[in-house]
C-alpha positions in Angstrom: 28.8 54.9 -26.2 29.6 57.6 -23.2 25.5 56.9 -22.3 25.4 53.4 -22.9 28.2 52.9 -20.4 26.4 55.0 -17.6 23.3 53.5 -18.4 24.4 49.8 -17.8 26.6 51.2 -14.6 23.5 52.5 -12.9 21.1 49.3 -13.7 24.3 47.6 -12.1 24.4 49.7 -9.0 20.4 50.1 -8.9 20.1 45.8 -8.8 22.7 45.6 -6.1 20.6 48.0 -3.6 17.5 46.1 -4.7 19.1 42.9 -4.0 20.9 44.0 -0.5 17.3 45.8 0.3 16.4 42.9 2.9 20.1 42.5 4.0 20.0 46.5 4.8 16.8 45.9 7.1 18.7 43.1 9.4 21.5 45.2 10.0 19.2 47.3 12.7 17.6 44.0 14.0 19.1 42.6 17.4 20.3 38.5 16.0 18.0 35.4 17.7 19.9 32.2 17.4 18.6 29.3 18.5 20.3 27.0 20.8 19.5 23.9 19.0 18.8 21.1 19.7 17.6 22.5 23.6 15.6 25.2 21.5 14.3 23.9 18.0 12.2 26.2 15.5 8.5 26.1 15.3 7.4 24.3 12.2 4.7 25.3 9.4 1.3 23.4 10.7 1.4 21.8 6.9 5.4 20.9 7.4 6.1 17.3 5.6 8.8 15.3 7.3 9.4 11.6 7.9 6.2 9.1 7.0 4.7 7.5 9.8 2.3 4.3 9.0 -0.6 2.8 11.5 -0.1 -0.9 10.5 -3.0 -1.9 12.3 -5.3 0.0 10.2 -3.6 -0.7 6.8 -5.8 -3.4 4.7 -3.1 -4.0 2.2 -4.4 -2.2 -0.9 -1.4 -1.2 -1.3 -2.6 2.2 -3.4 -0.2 4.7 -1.7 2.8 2.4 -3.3 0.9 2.7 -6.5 1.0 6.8 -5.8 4.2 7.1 -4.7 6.1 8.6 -7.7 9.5 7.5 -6.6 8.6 3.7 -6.0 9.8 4.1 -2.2 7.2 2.4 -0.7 7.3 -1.7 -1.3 4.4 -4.0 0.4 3.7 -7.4 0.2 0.2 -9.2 1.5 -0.7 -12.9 2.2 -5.0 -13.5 2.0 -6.1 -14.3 5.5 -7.5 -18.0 5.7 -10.9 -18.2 7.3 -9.5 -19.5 10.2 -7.3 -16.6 10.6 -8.3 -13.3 9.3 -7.0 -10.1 10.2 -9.7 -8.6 12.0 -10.1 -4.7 11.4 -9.2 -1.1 11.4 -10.1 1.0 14.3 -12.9 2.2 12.1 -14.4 -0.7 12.0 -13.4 -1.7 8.3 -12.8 -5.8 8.0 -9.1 -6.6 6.1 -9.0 -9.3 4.1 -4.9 -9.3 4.0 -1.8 -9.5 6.3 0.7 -7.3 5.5 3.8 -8.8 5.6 6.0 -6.3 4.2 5.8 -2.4 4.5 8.9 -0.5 4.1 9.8 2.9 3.3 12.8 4.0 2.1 13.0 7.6 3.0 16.4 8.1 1.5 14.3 8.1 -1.7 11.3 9.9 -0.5 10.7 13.3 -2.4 7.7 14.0 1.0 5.5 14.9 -2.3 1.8 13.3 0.7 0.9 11.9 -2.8 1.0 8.3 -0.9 -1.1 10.1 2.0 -4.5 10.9 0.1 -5.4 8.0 -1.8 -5.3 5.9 1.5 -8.7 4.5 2.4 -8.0 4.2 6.0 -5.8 6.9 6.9 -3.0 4.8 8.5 -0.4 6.6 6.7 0.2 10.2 7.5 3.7 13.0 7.2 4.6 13.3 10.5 7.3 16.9 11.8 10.2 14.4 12.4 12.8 15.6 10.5 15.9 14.7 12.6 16.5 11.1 11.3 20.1 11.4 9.6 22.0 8.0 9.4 25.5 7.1 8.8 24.1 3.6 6.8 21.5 4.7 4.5 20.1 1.1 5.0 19.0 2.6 7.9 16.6 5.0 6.5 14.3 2.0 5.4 11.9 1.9 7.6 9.9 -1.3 8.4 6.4 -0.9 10.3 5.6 -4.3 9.6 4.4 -6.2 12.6 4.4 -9.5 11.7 7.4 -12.1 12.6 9.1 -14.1 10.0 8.0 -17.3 11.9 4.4 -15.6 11.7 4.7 -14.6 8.1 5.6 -18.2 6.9 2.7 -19.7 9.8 0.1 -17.2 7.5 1.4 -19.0 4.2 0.5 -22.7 5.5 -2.3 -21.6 6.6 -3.3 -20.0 3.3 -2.1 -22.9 1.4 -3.7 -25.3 3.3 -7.3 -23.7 3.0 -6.5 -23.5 -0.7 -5.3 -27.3 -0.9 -8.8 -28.1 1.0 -10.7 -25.8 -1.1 -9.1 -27.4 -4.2 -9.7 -31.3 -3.2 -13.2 -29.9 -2.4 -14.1 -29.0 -5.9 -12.9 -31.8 -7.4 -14.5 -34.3 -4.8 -17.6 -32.3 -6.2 -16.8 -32.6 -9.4 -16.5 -36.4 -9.2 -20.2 -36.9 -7.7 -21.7 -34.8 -10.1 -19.9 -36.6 -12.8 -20.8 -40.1 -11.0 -24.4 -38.6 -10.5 -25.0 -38.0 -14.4 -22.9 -41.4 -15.0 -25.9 -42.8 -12.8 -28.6 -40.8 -14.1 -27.6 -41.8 -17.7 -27.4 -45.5 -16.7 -31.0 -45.3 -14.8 -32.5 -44.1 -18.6 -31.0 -46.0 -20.7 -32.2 -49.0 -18.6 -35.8 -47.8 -18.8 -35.4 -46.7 -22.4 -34.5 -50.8 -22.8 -37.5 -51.4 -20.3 -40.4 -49.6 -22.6 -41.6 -51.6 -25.5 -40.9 -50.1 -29.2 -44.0 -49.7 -31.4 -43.2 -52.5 -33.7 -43.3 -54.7 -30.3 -47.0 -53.3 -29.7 -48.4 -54.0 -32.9 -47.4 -57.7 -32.9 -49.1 -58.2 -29.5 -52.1 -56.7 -30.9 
């Protein structure tokens, strides 16, 4: 019992020296403090902070959203009508969409970068802002949407308009190919009536 006790006293003692090793090292090394915010501390190069997203590059594919594991990210898209297209990235890549919608809520953002790598055009990237506290946390969703409301619903008309013309389009096509073969189906039957039948031949002979 006598040995037990000692034994379990010493493992005691021995994991409180291991444990105040590193505390035992700073007690001989003169303090730095930082006068923050003048002085601020030098981040890791790979350091994963507030997002940042290029919405001139974006195309709409909306695949970080799909990545994100926390469902922070929320986009919405309206096609681009011929007449008004989006143009494209700085890398030359044509966008079919306008984003209308692109918000981040970083109050919910875990800064896992899984949204960053399966971007095709690179416009969203972790950024080393990490001073960003709020007393709303509305205020932590971010926007980068740069499109106007008045703009957004001008995008839609247009959109719906090239649809409504596309639309009357096909069936205006529809109806001449339908009064085509109504024609075409007239023109035989008149020439079917037109041709004698054999019974008709053999009395003339």
């Amino acid at each position: 019992m006598i040995k037990d006790y000692l034994k379990n006293t010493w493992e005691g003692l021995y994991t409180v020296l291991v444990g105040m090793k590193i505390t035992w090292k700073h007690l001989f090394v003169p303090s730095v403090t930082l006068q923050y915010p003048e002085e601020r501390a030098k981040l890791p190069e790979r350091a994963r902070n507030r997002l940042f997203v290029n919405i001139n590059d974006c195309i709409g594919c909306m695949q970080c959203a799909t990545a994100c594991p926390v469902n922070c990210i929320d986009i919405e898209t309206v096609k681009g009508a011929p007449v008004d297209m989006p143009g494209e990235t700085s890398k030359g890549k044509k966008k079919a969409l306008w984003v209308t919608k692109f918000e981040i809520d970083i109050a919910k953002c875990c800064f896992c970068q899984l949204c960053v790598f399966p971007c095709p055009t690179e416009c969203i990237q972790m950024t080393d802002v990490y001073e960003y506290s709020e007393w709303d946390r509305d205020n932590l969703i971010y926007n980068y949407a740069n499109l106007t409301p008045q703009e957004v619903d001008i995008k839609q008309l247009n959109l719906e308009k090239f649809q409504a013309e596309k639309e009357a389009k096909k069936i205006e096509a529809a109806k001449a190919k339908a009064e085509a073969a109504a024609k075409k189906a007239e023109e035989d039957k008149a020439k079917s009536e037109e041709k004698p039948s054999d019974d008709e031949k053999k009395e003339e002979k």
